[in-house]
C-alpha positions in Angstrom: -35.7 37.8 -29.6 -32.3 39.5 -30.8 -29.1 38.4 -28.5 -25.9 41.0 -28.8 -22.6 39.3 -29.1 -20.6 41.7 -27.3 -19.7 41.5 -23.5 -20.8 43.4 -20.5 -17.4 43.3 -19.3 -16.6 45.7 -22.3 -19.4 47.4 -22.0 -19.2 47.7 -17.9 -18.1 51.3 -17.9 -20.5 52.4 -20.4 -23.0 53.5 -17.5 -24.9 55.9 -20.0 -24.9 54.1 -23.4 -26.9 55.5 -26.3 -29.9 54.3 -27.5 -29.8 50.8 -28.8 -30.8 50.2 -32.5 -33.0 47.4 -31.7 -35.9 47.9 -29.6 -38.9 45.6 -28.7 -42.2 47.5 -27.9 -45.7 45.7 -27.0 -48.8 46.9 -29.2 -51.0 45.2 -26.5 -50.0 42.9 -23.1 -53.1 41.2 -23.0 -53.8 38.0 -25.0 -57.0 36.0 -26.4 -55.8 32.6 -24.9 -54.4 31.2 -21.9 -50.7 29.5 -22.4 -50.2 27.3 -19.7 -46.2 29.0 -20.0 -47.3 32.0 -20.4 -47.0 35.2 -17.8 -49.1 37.6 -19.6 -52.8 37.3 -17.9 -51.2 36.7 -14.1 -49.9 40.7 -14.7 -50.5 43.3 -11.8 -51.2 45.9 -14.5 -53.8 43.9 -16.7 -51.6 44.6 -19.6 -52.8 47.8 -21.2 -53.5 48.7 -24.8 -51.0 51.0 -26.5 -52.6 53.9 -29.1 -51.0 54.9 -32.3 -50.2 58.5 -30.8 -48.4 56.8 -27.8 -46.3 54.7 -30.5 -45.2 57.5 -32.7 -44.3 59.6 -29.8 -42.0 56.6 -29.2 -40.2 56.5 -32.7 -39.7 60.2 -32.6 -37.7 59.9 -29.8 -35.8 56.3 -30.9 -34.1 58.1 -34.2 -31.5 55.7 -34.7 -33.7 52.8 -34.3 -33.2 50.3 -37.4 -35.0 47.3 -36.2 -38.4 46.6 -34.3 -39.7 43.5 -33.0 -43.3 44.3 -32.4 -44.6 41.9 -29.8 -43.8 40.9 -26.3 -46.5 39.2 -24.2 -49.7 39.6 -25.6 -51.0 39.2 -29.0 -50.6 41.8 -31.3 -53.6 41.6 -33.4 -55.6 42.6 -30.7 -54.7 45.9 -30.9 -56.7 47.8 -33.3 -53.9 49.9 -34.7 -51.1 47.4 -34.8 -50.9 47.6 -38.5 -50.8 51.4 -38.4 -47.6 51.0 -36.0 -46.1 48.6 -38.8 -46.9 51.0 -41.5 -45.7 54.3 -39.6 -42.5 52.5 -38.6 -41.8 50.7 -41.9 -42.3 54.4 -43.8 -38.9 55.3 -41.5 -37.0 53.1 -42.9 -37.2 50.4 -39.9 -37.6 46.7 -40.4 -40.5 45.4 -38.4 -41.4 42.1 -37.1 -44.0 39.9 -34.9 -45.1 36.9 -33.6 -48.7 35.6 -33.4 -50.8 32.8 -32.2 -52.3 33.9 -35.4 -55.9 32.5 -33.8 -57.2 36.4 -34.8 -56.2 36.2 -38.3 -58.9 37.7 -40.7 -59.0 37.7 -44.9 -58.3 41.3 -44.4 -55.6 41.1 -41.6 -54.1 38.8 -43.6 -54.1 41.0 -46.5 -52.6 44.0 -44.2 -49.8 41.4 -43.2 -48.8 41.1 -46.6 -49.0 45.0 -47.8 -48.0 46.3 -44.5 -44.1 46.1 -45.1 -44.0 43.8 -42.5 -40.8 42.3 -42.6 -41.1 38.5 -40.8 -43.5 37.3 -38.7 -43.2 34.4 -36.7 -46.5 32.0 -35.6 -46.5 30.3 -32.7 -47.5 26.8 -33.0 -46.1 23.8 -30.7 -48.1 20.7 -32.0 -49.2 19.1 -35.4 -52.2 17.1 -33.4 -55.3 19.4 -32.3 -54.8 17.6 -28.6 -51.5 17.9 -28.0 -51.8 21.6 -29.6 -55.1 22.5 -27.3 -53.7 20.9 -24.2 -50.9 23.8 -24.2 -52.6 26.4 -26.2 -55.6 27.2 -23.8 -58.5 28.8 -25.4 -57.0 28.0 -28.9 -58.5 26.1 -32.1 -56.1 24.0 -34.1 -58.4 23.8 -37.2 -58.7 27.5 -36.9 -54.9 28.4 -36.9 -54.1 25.7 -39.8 -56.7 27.4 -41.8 -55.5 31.1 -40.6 -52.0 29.9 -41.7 -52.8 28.6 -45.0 -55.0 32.3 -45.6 -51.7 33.7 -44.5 -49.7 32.2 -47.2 -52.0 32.5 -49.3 -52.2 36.4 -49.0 -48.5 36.5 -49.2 -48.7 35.0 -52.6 -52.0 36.8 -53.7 -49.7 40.2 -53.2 -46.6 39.1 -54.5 -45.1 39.6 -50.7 -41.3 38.6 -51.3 -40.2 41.2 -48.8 -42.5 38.7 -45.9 -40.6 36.1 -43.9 -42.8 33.3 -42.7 -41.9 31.0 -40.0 -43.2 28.6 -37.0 -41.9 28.8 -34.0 -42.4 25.5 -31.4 -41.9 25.6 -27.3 -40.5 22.3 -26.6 -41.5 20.7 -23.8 -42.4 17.4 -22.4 -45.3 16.7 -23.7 -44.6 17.9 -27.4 -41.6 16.6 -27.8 -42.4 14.0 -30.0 -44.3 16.8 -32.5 -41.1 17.8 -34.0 -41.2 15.7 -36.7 -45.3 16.0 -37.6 -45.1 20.2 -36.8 -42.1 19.9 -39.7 -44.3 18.4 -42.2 -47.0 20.7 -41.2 -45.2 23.8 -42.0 -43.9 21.9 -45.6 -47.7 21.4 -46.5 -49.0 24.7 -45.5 -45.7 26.4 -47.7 -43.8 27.5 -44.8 -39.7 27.6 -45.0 -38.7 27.5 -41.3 -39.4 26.4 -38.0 -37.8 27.9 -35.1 -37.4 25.4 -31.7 -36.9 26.9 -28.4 -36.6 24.9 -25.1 -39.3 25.6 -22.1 -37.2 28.4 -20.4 -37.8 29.2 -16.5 -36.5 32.3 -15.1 -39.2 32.4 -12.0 -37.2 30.5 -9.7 -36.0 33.3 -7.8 -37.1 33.6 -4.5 -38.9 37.4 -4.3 -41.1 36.0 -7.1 -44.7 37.2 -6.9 -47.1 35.3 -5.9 -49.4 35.3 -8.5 -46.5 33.9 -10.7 -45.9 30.6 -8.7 -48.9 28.4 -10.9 -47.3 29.2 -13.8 -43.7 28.5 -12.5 -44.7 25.0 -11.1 -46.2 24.0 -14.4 -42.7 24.9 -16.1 -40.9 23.0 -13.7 -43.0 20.2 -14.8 -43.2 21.0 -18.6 -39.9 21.4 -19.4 -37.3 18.3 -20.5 -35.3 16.9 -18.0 -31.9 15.1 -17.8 -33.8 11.7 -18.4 -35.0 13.2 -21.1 -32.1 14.2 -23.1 -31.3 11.2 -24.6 -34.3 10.8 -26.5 -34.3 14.4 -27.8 -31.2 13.7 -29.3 -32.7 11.3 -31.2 -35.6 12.9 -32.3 -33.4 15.9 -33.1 -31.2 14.1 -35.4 -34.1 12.3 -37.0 -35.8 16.0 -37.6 -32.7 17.6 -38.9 -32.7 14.4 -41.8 -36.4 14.8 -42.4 -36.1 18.8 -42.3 -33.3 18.5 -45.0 -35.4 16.3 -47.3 -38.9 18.6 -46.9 -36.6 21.8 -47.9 -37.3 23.0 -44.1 -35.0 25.0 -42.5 -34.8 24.1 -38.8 -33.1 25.7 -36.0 -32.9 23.8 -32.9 -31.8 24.9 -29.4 -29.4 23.5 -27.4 -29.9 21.0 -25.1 -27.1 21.0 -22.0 -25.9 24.7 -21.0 -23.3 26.3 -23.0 -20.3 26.8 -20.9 -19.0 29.2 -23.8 -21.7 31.3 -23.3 -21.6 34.7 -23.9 -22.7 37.1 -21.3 -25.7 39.0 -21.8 -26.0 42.4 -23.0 -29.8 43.1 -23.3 -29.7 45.9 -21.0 -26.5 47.8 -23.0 -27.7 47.0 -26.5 -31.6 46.4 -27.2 -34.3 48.0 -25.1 -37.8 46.6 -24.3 -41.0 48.6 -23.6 -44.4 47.1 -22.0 -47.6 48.3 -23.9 -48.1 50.2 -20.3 -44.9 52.4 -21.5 -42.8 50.4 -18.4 -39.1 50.1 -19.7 -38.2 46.6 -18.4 -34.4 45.3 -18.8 -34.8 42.6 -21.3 -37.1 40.5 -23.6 -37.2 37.4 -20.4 -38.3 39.6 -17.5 -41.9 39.9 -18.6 -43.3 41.8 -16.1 -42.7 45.4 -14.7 -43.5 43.7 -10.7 -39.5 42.1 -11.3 -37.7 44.6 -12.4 -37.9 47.8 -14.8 -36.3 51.0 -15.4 -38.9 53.5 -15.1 -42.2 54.5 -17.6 -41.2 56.0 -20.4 -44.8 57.2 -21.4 -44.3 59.4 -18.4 -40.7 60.4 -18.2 -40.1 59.6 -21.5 -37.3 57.4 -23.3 -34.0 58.7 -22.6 -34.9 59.4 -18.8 -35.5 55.7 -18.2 -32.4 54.3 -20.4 -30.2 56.4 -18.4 -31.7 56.5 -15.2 -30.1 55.4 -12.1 -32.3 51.8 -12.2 -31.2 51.2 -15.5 -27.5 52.1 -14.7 -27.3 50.1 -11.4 -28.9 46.8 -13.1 -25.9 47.0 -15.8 -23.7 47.2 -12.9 -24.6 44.5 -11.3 -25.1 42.4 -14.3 -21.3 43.0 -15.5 -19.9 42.4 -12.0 -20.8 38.8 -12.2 -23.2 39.2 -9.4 -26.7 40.1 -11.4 -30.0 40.8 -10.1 -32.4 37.5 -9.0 -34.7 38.0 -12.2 -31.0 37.4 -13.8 -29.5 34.8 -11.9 -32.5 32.2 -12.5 -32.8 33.1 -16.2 -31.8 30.4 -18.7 -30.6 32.9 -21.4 -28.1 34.1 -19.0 -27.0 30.2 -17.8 -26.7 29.6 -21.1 -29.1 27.2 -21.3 -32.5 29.0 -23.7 
C-alpha cells in the first residue's frame, strides 16, 4: 500500500482531480486459503475473475499511470493471465508489483516472476513455526511456502533478476508476536533482504457494518495487541531491530501507539483502487464494494467513477474532518496501521 504525503485540506477544493499515478487493481478477489483476518471469501460479489481484455481496456484509459500494485484481496496467481497483465503493463513503461501467499507458486510461475519485469513482490508470511503459521494461514502449508520461497529465489538468481525486489511481509498479532525474531532468520536463510511488519488493523467497527463481516471483526478484536501488550513488543522490537542489523535484514516495523502527527489521508485524491469486479472503491482498507465505492468502472468506465458525484462527496467529507464510518473506524486514518 502506497500512502500520499499531501493533505486533504489542500486538496479539499480539488473536487475533480486528475487521475492519480498510482493505481491498485485486483487480477482476481477470490483466494485459495482462508485468513482468519482476511475479508475476501465473506464478499457479496464472490470476488470475480478479471480477463486480460478487461485489464488493457483499463491501462488505455489510465495514461499517466507510472506505478501498479497488482493485488488487493485475493491471490493473484489464481488468475490465469496475471503474468500477461504484468508483462502488458511493464512494456508501458509502468513499474508493477504484488503480494502472494505464494502457496501457488510453480517452477514455471516462478520462472515468469523472474522474466516478467515484475518489479517487487512481497510474500506474505506471519510465522517461522508451521503451527503458529497454519493456525492463522487457513488452508495453507508451511513446508510448501518455505520450499515455494526458496524456488523463488532461486529463479531470481537462475535469470539474473536484479530488477526483482523480494520481501516478507508479517501481520502482527497476538499470537505471532513472539515470531519476529525466528521469521527474521527465516528470510536470512532463504536469501531474502527485508521484512515488512504491519500491526492487525481493524476498520470494521463501524456500526452499518454487514453482517457477514462481524466473524471476521470479532476475531480482530481479539487478534490484535493490546495496551497490556505493548510493553513486551517493545522489547521484542528492539531485540529484532539488533538481530535484523547483524543478519543484514532490513526491517521495517510499525508503530505501536497512534501518531498524533499523523498526516491525513489522501487515498481518495491521489491513488485509485479497482476490485477484480471493475468496482472503484475509495481506498486500499475498504475492501469491499458493500462499504463504500464510487461506481464500476468496467461499466461506466474510469473517468466517470473518479469524478463522479460518490467519489466527489466522499473527498468532501473526508477533508471536512467529519469522514464517512468506513473512515472513521479505520486505523490508517487514526494514525494507528
Amino acid at each position: 500500500m502506497s500512502v500520499s504525503l499531501m493533505t486533504p485540506s489542500a486538496r479539499a477544493i480539488d473536487r475533480l482531480p486528475p487521475l492519480p499515478r498510482f493505481a491498485q487493481i485486483e487480477p482476481t478477489g477470490s483466494c485459495n486459503l482462508a485468513c482468519r483476518m482476511c475479508t475476501v471469501n465473506h464478499r457479496a460479489d464472490e470476488g470475480g475473475m478479471l480477463t486480460l481484455e478487461q485489464f488493457e481496456r483499463l491501462l488505455d484509459q489510465l495514461p499517466q499511470l507510472e506505478e501498479l500494485h497488482l493485488q488487493g484481496l485475493g491471490e493473484p496467481m489464481l488468475n490465469p493471465q496475471f503474468f500477461e497483465m504484468v508483462e502488458l503493463a511493464v512494456s508501458r513503461g509502468i513499474r508493477v508489483s504484488a503480494n502472494t501467499n505464494l502457496t501457488l507458486l510453480t517452477p514455471e510461475r516462478a520462472r515468469r516472476v523472474a522474466s516478467s519485469g515484475l518489479h517487487s513482490l512481497s510474500v506474505s508470511i506471519d510465522a517461522a513455526h508451521r503451527e503458529v503459521y497454519e493456525a492463522i494461514r487457513l488452508k495453507a502449508s508451511f513446508e510448501k511456502v518455505v520450499r515455494n520461497l526458496q524456488r523463488l529465489v532461486q529463479a531470481r538468481e537462475e535469470a539474473r533478476a536484479v530488477h526483482l525486489h523480494l520481501r516478507l511481509v508479517m501481520v502482527l498479532m497476538r499470537s505471532n508476536l513472539d515470531e519476529l525474531a525466528a521469521v527474521l532468520r527465516l528470510a536470512q536463510r532463504c536469501g531474502i533482504g527485508e521484512v515488512l511488519v504491519q500491526r492487525l488493523s481493524s476498520d470494521l467497527d463501524q456500526p452499518s457494518l454487514p453482517g457477514r463481516y462481524i466473524p471476521i471483526r470479532d476475531y480482530v478484536q481479539q487478534a490484535q495487541l493490546t495496551e497490556q501488550d505493548l510493553p513486551r513488543a517493545m522489547q521484542l522490537f528492539a531485540h529484532a531491530s539488533r538481530l535484523a542489523a547483524a543478519l543484514g535484514v532490513r526491517l521495517h516495523l510499525p508503530r505501536l501507539t497512534p501518531n498524533p502527527d499523523a498526516r491525513p489521508c489522501t487515498w481518495p485524491w491521489d491513488q485509485l483502487y479497482v476490485t477484480a469486479r471493475g468496482d472503484m472503491l475509495p481506498c486500499c482498507m475498504v475492501g469491499t464494494p458493500d462499504r463504500a465505492n464510487f461506481g464500476n468502472v468496467l461499466q461506466d468506465g474510469v473517468a466517470v467513477a473518479w469524478q463522479g458525484e460518490a467519489a466527489q462527496q466522499f473527498r468532501e467529507q473526508l477533508a471536512s474532518g467529519t469522514p464517512a464510518q468506513v473512515c472513521q473506524h479505520c486505523a490508517l486514518y487514526r494514525g494507528a496501521f
